[in-house]
C-alpha positions in Angstrom: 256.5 128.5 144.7 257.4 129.6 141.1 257.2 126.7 138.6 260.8 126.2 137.9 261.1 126.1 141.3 258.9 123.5 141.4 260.3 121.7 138.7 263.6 121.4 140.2 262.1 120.3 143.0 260.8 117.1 141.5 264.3 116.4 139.7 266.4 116.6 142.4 264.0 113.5 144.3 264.1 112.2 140.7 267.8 112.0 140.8 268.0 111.0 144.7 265.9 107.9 143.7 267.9 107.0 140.8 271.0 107.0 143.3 269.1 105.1 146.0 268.2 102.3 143.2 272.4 102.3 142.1 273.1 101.9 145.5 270.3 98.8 146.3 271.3 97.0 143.0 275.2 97.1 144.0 273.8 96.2 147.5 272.7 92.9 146.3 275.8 92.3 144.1 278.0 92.8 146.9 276.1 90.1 148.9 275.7 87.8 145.8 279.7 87.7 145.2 280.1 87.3 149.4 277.3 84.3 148.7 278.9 82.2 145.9 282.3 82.3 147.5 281.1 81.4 150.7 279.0 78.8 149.1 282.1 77.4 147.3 284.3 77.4 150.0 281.8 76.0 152.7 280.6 73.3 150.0 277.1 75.0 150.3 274.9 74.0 147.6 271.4 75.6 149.4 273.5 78.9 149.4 274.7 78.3 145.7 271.1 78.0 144.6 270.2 80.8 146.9 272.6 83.0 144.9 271.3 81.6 141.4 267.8 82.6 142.8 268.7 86.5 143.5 270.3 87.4 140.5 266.5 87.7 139.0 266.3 90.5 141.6 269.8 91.9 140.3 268.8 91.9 136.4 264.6 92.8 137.3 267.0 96.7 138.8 268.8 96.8 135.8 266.2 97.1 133.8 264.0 99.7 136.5 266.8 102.0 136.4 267.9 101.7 133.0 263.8 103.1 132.9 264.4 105.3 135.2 267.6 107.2 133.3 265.8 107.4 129.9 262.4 108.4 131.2 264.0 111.4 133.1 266.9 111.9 130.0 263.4 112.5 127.8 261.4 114.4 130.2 263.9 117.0 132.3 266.7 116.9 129.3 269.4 117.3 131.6 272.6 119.4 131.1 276.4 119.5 132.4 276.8 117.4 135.9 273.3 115.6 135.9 273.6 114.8 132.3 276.5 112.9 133.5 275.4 111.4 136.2 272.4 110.2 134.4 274.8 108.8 131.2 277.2 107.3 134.2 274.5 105.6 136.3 273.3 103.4 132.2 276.4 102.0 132.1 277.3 101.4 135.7 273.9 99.7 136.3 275.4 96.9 133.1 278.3 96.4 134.6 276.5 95.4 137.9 274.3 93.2 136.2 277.4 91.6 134.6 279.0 91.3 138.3 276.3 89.7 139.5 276.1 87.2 136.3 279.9 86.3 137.5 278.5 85.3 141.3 276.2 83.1 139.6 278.9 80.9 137.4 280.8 80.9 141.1 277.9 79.4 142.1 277.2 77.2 139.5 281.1 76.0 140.3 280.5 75.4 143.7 277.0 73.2 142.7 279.4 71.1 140.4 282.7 70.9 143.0 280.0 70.0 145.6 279.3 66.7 144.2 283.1 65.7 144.2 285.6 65.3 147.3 286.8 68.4 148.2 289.7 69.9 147.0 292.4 71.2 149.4 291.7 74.7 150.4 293.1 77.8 148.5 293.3 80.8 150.9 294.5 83.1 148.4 290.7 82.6 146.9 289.1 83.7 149.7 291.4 86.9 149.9 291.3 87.4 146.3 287.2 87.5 146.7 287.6 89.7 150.0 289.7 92.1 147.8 287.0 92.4 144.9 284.2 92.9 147.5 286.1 95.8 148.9 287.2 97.3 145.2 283.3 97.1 144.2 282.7 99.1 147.6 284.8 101.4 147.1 283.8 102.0 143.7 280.1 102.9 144.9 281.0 104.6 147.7 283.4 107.0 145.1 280.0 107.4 142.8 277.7 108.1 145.8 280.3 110.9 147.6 281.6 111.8 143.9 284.9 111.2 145.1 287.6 110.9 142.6 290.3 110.4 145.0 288.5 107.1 145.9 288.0 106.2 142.4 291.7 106.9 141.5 292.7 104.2 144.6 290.1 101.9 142.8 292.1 101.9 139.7 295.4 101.8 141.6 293.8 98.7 143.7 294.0 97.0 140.5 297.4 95.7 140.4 297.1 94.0 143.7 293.8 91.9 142.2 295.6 90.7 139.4 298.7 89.7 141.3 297.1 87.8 143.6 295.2 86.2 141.0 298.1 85.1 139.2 299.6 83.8 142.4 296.5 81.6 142.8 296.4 80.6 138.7 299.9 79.0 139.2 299.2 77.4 142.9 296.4 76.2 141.1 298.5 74.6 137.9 301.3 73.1 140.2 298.4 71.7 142.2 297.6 70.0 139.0 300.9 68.7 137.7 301.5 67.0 140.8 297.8 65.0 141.0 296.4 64.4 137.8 292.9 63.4 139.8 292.6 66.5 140.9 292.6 67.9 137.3 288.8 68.8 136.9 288.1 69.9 140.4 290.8 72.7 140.5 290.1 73.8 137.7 286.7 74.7 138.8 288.6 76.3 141.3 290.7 78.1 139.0 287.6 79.4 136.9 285.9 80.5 140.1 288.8 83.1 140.7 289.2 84.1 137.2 285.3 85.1 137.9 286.8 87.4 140.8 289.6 88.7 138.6 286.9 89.6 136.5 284.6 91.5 139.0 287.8 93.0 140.0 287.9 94.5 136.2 284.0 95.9 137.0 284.9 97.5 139.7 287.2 99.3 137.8 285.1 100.1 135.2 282.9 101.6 137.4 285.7 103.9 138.9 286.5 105.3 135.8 283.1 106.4 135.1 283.2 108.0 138.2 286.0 109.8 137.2 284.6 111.0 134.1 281.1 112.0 136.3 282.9 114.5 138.3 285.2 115.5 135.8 284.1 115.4 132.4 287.7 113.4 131.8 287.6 110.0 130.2 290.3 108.0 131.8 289.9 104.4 130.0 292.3 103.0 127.5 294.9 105.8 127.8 297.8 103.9 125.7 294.9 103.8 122.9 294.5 107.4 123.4 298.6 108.4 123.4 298.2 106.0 120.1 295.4 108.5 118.4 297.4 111.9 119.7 300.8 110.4 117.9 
């Protein structure tokens, strides 16, 4: 085997291992959001700490693969798609870690609204957390496959999340109005799904990068961008 060859060889398991790592960090972020909800809807304080407990796990892969892209950017120098992919997986592997920060302050929620009577139940929260899971899936599944098709629906899904968290922000605020005792409990509540309104933003972040993975096209901020052209 001629030494390029070789060479290549060893890059291409480089870069399989890099995706495997992506793909077992987002693993555990996807079970850490499904954690803290359940643990705040279930009044589940062993499952909230369990949660708090794994995110060490989350942020110990952030920092291997963050490694892992700069040892091989500074070793194989890279060009065209794989320099992209390397520059892509950096800053998807911080917005992970940021996700999985999020499941923990659900979690921390769901230690505090534990020691208090419950609250009535908010159905739109456990949709609104169903919905983030899936746009985080999706996301990964679009980076993995390189499909920008499945990126673009990310994006799109967008507008759903943010509805539905409004919906559930002023449910939330009537709830209030009409029983001031409930005042400090449901808005626990009401942070908890601004946390999932923000995963919901990560996911899309993540989308976009895929986008401009497979084609070299930056898609974020395009009003800032009609702004610079004008």
């Amino acid at each position: 085997m001629a030494p390029d060859a070789h060479t290549d060889k060893i890059f291409d398991v480089e870069l399989s291992h890099l995706r495997d790592k992506l793909l077992e960090m987002g693993g555990k972020v996807e079970a850490s959001i499904a954690g803290s909800v359940r643990a705040l809807i279930e009044r589940d304080s062993s499952l909230a700490e369990k949660v708090r407990t794994q995110d060490r796990e989350i942020n110990r892969l952030e920092v291997e693969i963050d490694d892992m892209c700069r040892r091989i950017l500074a070793l194989r120098q890279p060009a065209a798609s794989d320099l992209r992919f390397i520059t892509t997986a950096l800053k998807i592997v911080v917005d992970l870690e940021r996700m999985g920060d999020l499941s923990v302050n659900i979690a921390d929620r769901a230690l505090q609204l534990n020691q208090s009577p419950p609250v009535k139940p908010f159905h739109d929260l456990v949709t609104l957390a169903d919905l983030s899971e899936a746009q985080l899936k999706k996301a990964l599944d679009s980076f993995v496959e390189g499909d920008v098709e499945k990126a673009e629906e990310v994006i799109q899904g967008d507008d759903l999340l943010d509805a539905l968290y409004q919906k559930l922000f002023n449910e939330l605020l009537t709830y209030m109005m009409e029983d001031s005792r409930v005042i400090r409990r449901a808005t626990n509540v009401m942070f908890a799904a601004k946390q999932l309104e923000r995963f919901g933003d990560h996911a899309i972040n993540l989308a976009e990068m895929v986008v401009y993975m497979v084609r070299g096209t930056d898609v974020r901020h395009p009003h800032s961008r009609d702004v610079q052209q004008g």
